[in-house]
C-alpha positions in Angstrom: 0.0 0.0 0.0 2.7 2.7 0.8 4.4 1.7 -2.8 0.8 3.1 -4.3 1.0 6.3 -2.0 3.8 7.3 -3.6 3.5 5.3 -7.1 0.4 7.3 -8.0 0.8 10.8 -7.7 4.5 10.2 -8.9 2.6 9.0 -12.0 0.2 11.6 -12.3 2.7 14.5 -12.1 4.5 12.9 -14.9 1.6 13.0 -16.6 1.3 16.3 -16.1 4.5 17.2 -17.0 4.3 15.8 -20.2 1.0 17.4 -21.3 2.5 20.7 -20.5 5.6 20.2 -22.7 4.0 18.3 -25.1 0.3 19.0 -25.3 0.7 22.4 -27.3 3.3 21.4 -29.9 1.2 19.1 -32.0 -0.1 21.3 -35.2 -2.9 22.9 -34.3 -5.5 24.6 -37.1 -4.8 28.0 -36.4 -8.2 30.3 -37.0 -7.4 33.1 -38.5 -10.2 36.2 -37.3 -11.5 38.6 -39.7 -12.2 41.7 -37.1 -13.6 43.6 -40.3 -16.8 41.5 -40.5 -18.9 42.0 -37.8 -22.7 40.8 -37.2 -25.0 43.5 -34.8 -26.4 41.1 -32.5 -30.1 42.7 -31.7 -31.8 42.1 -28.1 -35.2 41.0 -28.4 -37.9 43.5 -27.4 -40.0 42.5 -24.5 -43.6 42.0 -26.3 -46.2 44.9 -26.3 -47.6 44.7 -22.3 -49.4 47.1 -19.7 -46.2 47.9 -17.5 -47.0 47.6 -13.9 -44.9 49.1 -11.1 -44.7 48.3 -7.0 -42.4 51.8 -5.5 -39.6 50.0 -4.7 -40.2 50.6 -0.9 -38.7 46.6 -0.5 -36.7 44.4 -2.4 -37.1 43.4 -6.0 -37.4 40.2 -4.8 -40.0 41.2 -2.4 -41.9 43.4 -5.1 -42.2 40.5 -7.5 -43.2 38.0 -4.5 -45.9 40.2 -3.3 -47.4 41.3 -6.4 -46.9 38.3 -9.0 -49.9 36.4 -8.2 -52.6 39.6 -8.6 -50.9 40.4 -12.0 -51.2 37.6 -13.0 -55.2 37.4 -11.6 -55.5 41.1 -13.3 -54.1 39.6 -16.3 -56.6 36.5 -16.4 -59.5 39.0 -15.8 -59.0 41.4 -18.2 -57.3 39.6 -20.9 -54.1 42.3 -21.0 -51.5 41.4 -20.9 -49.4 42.7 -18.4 -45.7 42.7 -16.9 -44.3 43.9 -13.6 -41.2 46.7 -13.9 -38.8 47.4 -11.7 -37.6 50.9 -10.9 -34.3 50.8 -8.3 -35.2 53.9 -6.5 -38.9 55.9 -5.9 -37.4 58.8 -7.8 -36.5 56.2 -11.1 -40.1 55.8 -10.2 -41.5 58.4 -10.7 -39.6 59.5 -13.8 -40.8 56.5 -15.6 -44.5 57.2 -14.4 -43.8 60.9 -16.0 -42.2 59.3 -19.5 -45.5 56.8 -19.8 -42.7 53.9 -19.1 -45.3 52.8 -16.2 -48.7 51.9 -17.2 -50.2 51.3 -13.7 -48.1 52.6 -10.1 -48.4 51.5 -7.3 -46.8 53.7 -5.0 -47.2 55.2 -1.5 -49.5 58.9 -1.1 -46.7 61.1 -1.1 -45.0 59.9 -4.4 -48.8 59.6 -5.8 -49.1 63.4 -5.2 -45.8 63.8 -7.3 -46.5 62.2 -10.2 -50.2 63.9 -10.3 -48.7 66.5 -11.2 -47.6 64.9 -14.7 -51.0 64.1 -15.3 -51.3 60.7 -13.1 -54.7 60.0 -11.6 -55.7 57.8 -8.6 -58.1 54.8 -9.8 -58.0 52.6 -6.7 -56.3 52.3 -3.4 -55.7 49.1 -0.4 -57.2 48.5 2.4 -54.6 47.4 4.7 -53.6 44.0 6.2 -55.3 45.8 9.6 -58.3 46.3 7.9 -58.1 50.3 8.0 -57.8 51.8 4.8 -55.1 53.9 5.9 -51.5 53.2 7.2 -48.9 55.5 9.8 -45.3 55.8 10.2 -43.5 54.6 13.1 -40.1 56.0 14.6 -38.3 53.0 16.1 -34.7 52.5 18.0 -32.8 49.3 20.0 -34.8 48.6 22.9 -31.6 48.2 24.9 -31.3 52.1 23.9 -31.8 53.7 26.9 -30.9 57.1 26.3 -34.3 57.3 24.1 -37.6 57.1 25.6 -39.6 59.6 23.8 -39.2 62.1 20.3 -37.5 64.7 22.5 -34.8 62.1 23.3 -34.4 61.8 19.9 -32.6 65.1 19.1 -29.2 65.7 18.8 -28.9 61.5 17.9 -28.9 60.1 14.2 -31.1 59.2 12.0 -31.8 56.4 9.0 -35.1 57.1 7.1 -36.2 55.0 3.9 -36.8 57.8 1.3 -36.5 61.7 0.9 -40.0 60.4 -1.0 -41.1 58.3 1.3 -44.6 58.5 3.4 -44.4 56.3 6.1 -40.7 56.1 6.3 -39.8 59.8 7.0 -42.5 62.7 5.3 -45.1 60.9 8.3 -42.9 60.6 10.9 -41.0 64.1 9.7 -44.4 65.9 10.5 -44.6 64.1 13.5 -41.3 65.7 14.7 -42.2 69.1 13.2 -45.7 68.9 15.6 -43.4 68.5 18.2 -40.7 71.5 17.5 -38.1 69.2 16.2 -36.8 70.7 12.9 -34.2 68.6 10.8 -31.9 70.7 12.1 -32.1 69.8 15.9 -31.0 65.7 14.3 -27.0 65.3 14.5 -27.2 63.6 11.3 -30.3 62.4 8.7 -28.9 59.7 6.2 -31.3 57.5 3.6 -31.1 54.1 3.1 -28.6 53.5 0.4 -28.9 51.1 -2.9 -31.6 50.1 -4.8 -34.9 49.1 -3.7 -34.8 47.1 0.2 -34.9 50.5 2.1 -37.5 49.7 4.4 -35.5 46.4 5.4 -32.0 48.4 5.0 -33.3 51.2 7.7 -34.5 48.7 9.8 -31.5 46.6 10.2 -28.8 50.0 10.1 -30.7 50.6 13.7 -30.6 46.9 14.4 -26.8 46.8 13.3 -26.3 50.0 16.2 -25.2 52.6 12.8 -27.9 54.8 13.6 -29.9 55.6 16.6 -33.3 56.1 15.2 -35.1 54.5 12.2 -38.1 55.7 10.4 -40.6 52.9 8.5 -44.1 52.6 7.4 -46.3 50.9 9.2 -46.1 46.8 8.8 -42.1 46.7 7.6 -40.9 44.8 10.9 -43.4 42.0 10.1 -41.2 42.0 6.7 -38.4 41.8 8.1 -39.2 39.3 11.4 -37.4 36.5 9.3 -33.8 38.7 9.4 -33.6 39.9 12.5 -35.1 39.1 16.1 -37.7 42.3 16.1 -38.4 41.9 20.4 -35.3 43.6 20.1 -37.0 46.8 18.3 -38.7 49.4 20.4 -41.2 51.9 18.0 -40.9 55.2 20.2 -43.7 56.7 18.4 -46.3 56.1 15.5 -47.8 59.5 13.2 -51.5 60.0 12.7 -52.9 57.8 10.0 -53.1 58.9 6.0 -54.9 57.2 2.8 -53.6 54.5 1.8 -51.5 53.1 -1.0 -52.7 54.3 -4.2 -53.1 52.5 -7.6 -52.4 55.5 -10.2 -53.0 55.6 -13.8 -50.7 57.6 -16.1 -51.5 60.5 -18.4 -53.5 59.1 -21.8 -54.1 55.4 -20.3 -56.9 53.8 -22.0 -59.9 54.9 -19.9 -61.4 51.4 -21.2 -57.9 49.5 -19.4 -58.3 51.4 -16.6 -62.1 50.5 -15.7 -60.9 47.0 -16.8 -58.4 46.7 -14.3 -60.3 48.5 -11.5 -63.6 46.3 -12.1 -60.9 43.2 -11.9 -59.5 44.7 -8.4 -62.7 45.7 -6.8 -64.7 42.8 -7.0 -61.3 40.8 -5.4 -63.0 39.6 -1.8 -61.0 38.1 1.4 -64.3 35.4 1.3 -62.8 33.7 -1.8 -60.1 31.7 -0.7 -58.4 32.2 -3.6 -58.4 35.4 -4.0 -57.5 35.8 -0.1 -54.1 34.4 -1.1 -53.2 37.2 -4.0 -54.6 39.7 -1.7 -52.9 38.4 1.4 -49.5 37.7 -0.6 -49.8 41.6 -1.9 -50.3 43.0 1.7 -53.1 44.1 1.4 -57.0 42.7 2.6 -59.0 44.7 -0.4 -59.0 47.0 -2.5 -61.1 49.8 -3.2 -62.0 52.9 -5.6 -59.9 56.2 -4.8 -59.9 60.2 -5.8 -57.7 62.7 -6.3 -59.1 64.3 -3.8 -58.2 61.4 -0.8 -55.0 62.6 -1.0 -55.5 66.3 -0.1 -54.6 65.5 3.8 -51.0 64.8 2.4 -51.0 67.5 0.2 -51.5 69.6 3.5 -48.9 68.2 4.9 -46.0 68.6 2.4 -47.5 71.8 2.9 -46.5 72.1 6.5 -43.2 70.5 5.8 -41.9 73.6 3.1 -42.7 70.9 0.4 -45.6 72.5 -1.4 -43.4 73.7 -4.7 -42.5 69.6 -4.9 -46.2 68.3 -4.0 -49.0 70.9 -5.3 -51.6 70.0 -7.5 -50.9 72.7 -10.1 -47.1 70.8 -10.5 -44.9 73.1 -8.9 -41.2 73.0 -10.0 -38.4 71.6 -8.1 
């Protein structure tokens, strides 16, 4: 047995050997390249579809997850065909809403007042998995942070929010401060969750990690996130008064025939039908239910309050 040990790898680098002295120096066809002809290869088109957008306010993973099985019911109802779109950020968003690149948005009240002003219009909103058809912020920290008890303790430490764009996770809970006399000023530092898409998950775990003292997040995010992280170590210091809910928005020149399509398809979905319970429930959502313009005027009053009037008026004030 010990002659094998060493009569077999002794063999095998040999072999080795050989191939690399040898291997190359039989004839080989030698192709010559002609760099001068050259063929333009052409990406296929994605075929003609309704574009459907979730604001990025979680992952793309989580986006498509939640929102692949009532496309695909929407679809199956209204005979369009349709395809879900993925914007990185809510400003990418937003843009593509204002281009026509996004047939049907699905985005959070405050960006909804934004993109109004291009001409979208609010067809539908969601009744939340609470059952209210409106949702809050919520201002959370460590719960083995003792130096913060209450939004006064929160000045003069850091802060991670989701979105300059987001409701829930920092316009809400920004108001909130400013109803208290905390200005962004009186904060030693503001950041925004960084990357693409995730930012309600990346806020949530920067506070988890100890990089920030203070996290803000829309209402139902740590129930996202209870898989990651071990959330009885979270503490929500305060929650904001409830607005509207999500908003299904339809942009400038859409079909008004697609549109009543797809609303009469998302209207008549019901939590009694098990199946449909499942798209709903998967979506985050328990319903869904007609919605105005005018619903949204409460957060229109408050970008007022927050100097943010020129970004959110109805008239579309500039930038």
């Amino acid at each position: 047995m010990l002659r094998l040990k060493y009569t077999l790898p002794v063999a095998l680098l040999l072999v080795g050997v050989a191939v690399f002295f040898f291997g190359g120096t039989h004839d080989e066809k030698i192709v010559r390249v002609d760099m001068s002809v050259q063929e333009e290869l052409i990406v296929p088109e994605p075929e003609p579809a309704l574009t459907y957008a979730y604001l990025p306010q979680y992952s793309h993973k989580v986006s498509y997850l939640r929102h692949s099985r009532l496309i695909d019911y929407l679809a199956k109802e209204t005979g369009l065909r349709i395809r879900q779109v993925f914007p990185d950020t809510f400003e990418e968003h937003r843009n593509m809403v204002d281009r026509g690149e996004i047939d049907i948005s699905f985005s959070n009240p405050m960006t909804y007042i934004r993109i109004a002003n291009s001409g979208a219009k609010a067809f539908a909103r969601i009744i939340e998995p609470s059952g209210s058809p409106t949702f809050r912020g919520q201002i959370i920290t460590r719960k083995d942070n003792r130096s913060i008890r209450n939004l006064k303790d929160c000045i003069g430490k850091s802060w991670i929010a989701v979105d300059p764009l987001s409701a829930g996770g920092y316009l809400y809970p920004l108001g909130l401060f400013y109803e208290n006399g905390i200005t962004t000023s009186d904060f030693r530092e503001i950041s925004f969750a960084p990357g693409p898409g995730g930012k309600q998950e990346k806020a949530v775990l920067a506070v988890y990690a100890g990089k920030y003292d203070i996290a803000s997040i829309r209402e139902g995010t740590l129930e996202i996130v209870k898989d990651k992280i071990n959330i009885n170590k979270i503490r929500i210091i305060a929650e904001t008064k409830p607005y509207p809910g999500w908003v299904y928005a339809a942009r400038k020149g859409l079909d008004p025939e697609v549109i009543q399509k797809i609303s009469n398809a998302m209207f008549k979905m019901s939590m009694d039908d098990p199946k449909q319970a499942r798209i709903l429930s998967q979506a985050g959502m328990r319903g869904i239910i007609p919605a105005r313009d005018n619903d949204y005027d409460s957060v229109r009053e408050l970008s007022k309050e927050l100097g943010l009037s020129t970004l959110y008026n109805k008239q579309g004030g500039t930038e």
